[in-house]
C-alpha positions in Angstrom: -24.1 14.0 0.1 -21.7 12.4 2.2 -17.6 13.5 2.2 -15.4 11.1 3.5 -12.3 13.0 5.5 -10.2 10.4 5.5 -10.1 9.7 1.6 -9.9 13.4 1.0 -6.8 13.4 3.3 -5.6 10.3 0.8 -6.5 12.7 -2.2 -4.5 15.7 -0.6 -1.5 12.9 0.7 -1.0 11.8 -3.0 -2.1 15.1 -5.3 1.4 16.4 -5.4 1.5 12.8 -7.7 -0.5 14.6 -10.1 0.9 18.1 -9.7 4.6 16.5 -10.6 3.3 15.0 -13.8 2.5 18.3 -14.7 6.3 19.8 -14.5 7.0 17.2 -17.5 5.5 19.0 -19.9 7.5 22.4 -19.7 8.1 22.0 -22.9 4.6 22.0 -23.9 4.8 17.8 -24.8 2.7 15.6 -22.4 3.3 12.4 -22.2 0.3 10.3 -22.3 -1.3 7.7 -19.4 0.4 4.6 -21.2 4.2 6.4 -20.4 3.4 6.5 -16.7 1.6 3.3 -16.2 4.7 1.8 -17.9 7.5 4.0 -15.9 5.1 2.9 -12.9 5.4 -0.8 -13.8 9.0 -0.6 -14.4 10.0 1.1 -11.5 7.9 -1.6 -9.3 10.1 -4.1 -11.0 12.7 -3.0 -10.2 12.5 -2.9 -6.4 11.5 -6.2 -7.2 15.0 -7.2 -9.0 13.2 -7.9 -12.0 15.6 -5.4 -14.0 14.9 -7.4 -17.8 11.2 -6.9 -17.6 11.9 -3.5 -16.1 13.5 -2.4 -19.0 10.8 -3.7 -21.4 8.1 -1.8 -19.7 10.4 1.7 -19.5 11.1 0.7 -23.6 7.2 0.4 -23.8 7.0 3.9 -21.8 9.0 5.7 -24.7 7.7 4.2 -27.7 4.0 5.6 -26.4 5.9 8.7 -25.9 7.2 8.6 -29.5 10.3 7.5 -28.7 10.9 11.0 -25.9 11.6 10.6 -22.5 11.6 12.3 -19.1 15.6 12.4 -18.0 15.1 10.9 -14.9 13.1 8.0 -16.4 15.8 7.6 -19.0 18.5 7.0 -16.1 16.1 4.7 -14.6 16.3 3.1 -17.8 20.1 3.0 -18.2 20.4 1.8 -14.8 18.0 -1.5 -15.9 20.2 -2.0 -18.5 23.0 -2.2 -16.6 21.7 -4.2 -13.9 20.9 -7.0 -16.9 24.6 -6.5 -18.4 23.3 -5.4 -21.5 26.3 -2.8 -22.3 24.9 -1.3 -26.1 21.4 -0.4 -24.3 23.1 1.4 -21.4 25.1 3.4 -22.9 22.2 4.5 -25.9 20.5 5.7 -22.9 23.4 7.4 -21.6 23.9 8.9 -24.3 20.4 9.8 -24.7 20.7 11.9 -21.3 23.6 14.1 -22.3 21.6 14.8 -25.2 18.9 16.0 -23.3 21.3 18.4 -21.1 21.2 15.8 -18.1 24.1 17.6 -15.5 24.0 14.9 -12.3 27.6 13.7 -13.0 27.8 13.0 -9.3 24.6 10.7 -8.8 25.8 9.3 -12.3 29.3 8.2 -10.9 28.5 7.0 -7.5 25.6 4.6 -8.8 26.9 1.1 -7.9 24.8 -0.5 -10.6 26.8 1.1 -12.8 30.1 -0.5 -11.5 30.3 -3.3 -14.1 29.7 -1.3 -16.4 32.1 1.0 -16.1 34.9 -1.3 -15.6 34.3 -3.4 -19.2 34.0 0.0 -21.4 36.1 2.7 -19.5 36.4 4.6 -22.4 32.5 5.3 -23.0 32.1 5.7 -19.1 34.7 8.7 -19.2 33.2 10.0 -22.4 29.6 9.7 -20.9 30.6 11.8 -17.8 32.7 14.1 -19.7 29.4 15.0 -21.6 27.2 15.1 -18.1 29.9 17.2 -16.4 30.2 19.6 -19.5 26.5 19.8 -19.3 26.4 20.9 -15.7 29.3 23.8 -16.1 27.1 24.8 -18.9 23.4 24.8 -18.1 23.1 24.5 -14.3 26.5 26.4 -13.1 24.8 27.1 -9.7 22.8 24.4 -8.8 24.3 22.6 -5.9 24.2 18.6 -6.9 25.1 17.4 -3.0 21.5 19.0 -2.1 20.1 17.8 -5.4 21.1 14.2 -4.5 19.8 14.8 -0.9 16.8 16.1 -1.4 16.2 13.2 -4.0 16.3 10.4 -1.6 13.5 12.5 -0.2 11.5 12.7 -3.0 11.6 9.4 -3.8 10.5 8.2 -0.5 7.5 10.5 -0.6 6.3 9.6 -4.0 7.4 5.8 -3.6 4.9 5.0 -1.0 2.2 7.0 -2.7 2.4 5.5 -6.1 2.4 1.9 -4.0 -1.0 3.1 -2.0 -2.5 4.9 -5.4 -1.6 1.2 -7.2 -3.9 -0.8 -3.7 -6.5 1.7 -3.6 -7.1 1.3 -7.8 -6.8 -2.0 -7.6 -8.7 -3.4 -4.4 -10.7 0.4 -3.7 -10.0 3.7 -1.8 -11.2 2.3 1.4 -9.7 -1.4 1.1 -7.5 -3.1 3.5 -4.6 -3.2 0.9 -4.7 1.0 0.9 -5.0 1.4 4.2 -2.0 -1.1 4.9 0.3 1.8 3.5 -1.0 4.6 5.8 1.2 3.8 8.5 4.3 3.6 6.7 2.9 6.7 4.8 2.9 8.3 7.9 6.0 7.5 9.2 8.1 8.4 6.0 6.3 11.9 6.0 7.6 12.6 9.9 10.9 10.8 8.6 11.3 13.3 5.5 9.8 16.6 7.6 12.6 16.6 10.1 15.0 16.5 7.3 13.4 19.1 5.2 12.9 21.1 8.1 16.6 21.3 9.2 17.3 21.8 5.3 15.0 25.2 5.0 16.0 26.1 8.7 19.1 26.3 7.6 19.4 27.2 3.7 16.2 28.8 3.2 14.4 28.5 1.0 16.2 27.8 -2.6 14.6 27.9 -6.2 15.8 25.6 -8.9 19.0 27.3 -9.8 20.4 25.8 -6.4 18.7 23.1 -6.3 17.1 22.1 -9.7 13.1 21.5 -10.4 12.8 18.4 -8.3 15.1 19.7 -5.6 13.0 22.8 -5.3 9.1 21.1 -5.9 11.1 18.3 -2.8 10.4 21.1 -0.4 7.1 21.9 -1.2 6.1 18.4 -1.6 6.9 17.4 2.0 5.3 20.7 3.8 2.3 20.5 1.5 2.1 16.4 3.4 2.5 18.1 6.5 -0.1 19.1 9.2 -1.6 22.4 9.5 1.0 24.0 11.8 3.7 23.1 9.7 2.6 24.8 7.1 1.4 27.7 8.8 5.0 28.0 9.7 6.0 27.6 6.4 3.9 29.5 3.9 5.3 32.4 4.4 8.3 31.6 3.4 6.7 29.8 0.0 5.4 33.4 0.1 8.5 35.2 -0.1 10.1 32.7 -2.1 7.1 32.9 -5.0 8.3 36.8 -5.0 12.0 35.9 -5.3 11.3 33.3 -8.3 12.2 30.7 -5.7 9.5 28.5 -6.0 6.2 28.3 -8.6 3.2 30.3 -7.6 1.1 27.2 -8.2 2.6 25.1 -5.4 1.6 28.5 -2.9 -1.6 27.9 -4.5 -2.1 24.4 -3.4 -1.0 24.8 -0.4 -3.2 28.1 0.3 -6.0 25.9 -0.7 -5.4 23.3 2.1 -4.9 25.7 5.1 -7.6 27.6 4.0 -10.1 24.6 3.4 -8.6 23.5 7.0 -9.6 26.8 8.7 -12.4 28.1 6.3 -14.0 25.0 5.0 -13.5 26.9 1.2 -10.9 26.8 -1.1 -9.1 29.5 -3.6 -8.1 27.6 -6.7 -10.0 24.6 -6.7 -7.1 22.0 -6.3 -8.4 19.8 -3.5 -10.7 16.7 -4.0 -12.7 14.5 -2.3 -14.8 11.1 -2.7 -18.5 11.0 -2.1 -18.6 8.0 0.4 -22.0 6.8 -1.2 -21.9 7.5 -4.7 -17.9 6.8 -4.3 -17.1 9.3 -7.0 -15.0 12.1 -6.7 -15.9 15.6 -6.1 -14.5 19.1 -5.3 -14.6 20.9 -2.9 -16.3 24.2 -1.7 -14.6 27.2 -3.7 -15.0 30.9 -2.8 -16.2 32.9 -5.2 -16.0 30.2 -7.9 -17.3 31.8 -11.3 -13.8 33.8 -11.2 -12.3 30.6 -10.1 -10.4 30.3 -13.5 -9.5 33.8 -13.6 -7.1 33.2 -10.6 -6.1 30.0 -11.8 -4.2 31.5 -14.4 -2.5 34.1 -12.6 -0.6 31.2 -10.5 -0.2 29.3 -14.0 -2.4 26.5 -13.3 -4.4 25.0 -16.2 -8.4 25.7 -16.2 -10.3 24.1 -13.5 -12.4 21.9 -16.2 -9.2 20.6 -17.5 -7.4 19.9 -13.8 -11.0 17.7 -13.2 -10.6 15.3 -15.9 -7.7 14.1 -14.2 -10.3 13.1 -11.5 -12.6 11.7 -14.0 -15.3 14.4 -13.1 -17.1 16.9 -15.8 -16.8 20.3 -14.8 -18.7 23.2 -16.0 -17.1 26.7 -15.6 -19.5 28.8 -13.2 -20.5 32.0 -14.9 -22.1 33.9 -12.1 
């Protein structure tokens, strides 16, 4: 059975894709595949300047979602709106995110595509970022928003150009010349977005949500988990420490244990990294160490059983026994 290296290192580039859908369902709601395809479409619209048929795609996202919605989509939303003038719809989904305990007052009031907006109904705008400012005092006293918004624009680089290959290599293959036209700018991003969050941890540490909230916080281990080897050598330890501090979730150590040690070992722990059969081209896992107790240790970092982690790959697991 032949492994191709290079689409597992496009598996491991893109996991963390997968790994942040699971933080959306903290409160034990998952959205189904018909809210991201539509957040996915929407967002793609966007860059495009298509903001109307954006905002029909992020409307179709929450109805399959029963009407809920991720904050974060929702202000993607309200931003949509506002880029197509329509006033009533912005400010329902405004609204919506002080509901929900939204606190980013200051990414809120600097958005430019807001600015319209803001000018015709002062009165709602205050009363919107009363309620988001209110909701920060309250719920996320600590959290530092300038780092927030920082490491955002990080984030978003590093997921943007992976939803864009993950969208090629569905639609024209793993191994067509549409995927592999990302790589390079996949590549360049990731050296782009490691010297920042270098100089970040090198000089803050390490911080947990309460400084930086959940995507701030998963923004660091996202770009040292797309890093090389060294780099994370360098690192781990302080994911280490930071696991024991409640700084950072176990199961990002985990993932990230599993790629060095598959690196150096040629085995993994938990059973988190993937890989495509070049002649069959279906996907596969790779070797695990000791894997009947595989599950056993899954759950100790929180991660969900391995059977149920697979389906997301489309392959049928069964749990080893012996």
């Amino acid at each position: 059975m032949a492994v191709s290296n290079n689409h597992m290192r496009h598996f491991l580039l893109f996991v963390a894709i997968l790994s942040g859908y699971i933080c959306y369902s903290q409160q034990g709601l998952t959205p189904p595949k018909a809210y991201f395809a539509n957040i996915s479409t929407g967002d793609s619209l966007v860059e495009e300047g298509q903001y109307k048929k954006a905002t029909f795609h992020y409307l179709q996202a929450f109805e399959a979602f029963g009407w809920r919605g991720i904050a974060d989509d929702r202000f993607k939303a309200a931003k949509a709106f506002a880029l197509t003038g329509q006033e009533d719809s912005t400010f329902t989904y405004l609204e919506r995110l002080c509901k929900q305990k939204y606190i980013n007052y200051l990414k809120l009031s600097s958005d430019t595509a807001f600015a319209i907006i803001k000018q015709k109904s002062s009165q709602k705008w205050v009363r919107i970022l009363t309620c988001i400012k209110h909701n920060k005092d309250s719920f996320a006293p600590n959290q530092n928003l300038i780092w927030t918004n920082y490491l955002d624009t990080i984030y978003q680089t590093d997921q943007g150009i992976r939803k864009k290959f993950m969208k090629a290599a569905n639609t024209f293959g793993w191994d067509s010349k549409e995927a592999k036209a990302y790589l390079p700018q996949m590549r360049f991003i990731d050296s782009v977005n490691q010297v920042k969050t270098e100089r970040f941890i090198d000089t803050y540490g390490w911080l947990g949500q309460d400084d930086l909230g959940y995507q701030g916080n998963a923004t660091l281990f996202l770009v040292i988990q797309h890093s090389d080897s060294a780099t994370q050598e360098r690192y781990i330890p302080l994911l280490r420490e930071a696991v024991k501090r409640k700084k950072a979730r176990p199961e990002d150590l985990a993932l990230m244990e599993d790629r060095l040690s598959l690196s150096k070992f040629g085995y993994q722990i938990y059973g988190s990294q993937i890989a495509q059969d070049t002649t069959t081209k279906k996907f596969i896992i790779q070797p695990i160490k000791d894997e009947a107790s595989v599950n056993k240790r899954r759950a100790e970092v929180g991660l969900q059983p391995l059977e149920e982690y697979l389906k997301l790959w489309g392959i049928e697991y069964n749990p080893k026994t012996n």
